[in-house]
N, C-alpha and C positions, 0 to 999 in steps of 0.2 A: 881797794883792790878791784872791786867789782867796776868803777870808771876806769882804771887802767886798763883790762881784760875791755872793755867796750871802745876805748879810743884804740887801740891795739890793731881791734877788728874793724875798725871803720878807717885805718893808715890800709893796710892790708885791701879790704874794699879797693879804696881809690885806688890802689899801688895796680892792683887786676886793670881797673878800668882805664887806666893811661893805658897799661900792657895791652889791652883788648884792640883800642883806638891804630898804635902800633903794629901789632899784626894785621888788623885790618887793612890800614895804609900800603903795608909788603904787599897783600895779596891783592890790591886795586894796582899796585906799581905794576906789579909783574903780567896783570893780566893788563891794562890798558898802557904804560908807557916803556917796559923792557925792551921791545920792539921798534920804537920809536926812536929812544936815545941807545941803542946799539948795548948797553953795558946792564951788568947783573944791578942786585939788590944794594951789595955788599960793595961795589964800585960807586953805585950813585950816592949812596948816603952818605961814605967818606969825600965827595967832593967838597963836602962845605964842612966848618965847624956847628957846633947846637949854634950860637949866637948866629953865627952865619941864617942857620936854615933858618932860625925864628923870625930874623929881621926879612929873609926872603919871603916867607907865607904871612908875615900881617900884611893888614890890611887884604883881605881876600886873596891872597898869592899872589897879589899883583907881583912883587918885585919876580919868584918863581915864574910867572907866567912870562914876563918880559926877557928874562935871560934864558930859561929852555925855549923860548917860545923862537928867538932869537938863534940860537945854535942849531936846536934843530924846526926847521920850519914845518916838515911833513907832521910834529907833533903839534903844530899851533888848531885847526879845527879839533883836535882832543880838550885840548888846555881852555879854552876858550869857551868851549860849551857849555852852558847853564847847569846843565845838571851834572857836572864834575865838579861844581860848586863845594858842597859834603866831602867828597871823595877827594879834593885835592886835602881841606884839613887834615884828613887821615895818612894822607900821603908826607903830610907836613909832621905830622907828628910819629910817624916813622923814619922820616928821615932825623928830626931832631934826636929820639930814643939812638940812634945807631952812625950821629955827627962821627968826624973822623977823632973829635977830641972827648967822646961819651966814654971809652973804653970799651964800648960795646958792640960784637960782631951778631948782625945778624945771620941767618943758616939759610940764607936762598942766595949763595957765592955761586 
């Protein structure tokens, strides 16, 4: 009983820390690229499916950085910059949390 209550709490753990990564990610979108690609939270991260956004952010976001980078250009010195490096992962894993096929709506529509 006492390993099941401790694995329990350490699913639980991780389950926050994907969520944390997630919200992170919404609030780097909204503060550095909302403005760039013209659309909400709740519009960008239904463009792709999860498969979608995972195969766009491996490998450092390259494929991400080459198709927004691409649509919209004015956000290519955003994308592109070293230290959005961290910040795009998170962006990557908010988009994947909230894919058009996750079921899940995030609240910055």
């Amino acid at each position: 009983m006492k390993k099941l209550i401790m694995l329990m709490a350490a699913a639980a753990l991780a389950a926050s820390m994907a969520q944390a990564d997630a919200k992170t990610g919404q609030k780097v979108y909204l503060k550095t690229l909302k403005a760039k690609f013209g659309m909400n939270g709740t519009k960008f991260a239904a463009e792709h499916t999860v498969a979608e956004w995972e195969e766009l952010f491996a490998d450092d976001a390259k494929g991400f950085i080459k198709e927004y980078g691409e649509r919209f250009p004015a956000a290519v010195p955003v994308l592109a910059n070293p230290a959005m490096k961290e910040k795009l992962q998170d962006i990557g894993d908010f988009a994947k949390e909230y894919g058009s096929d996750s079921g899940n709506v995030p609240s910055c529509g």
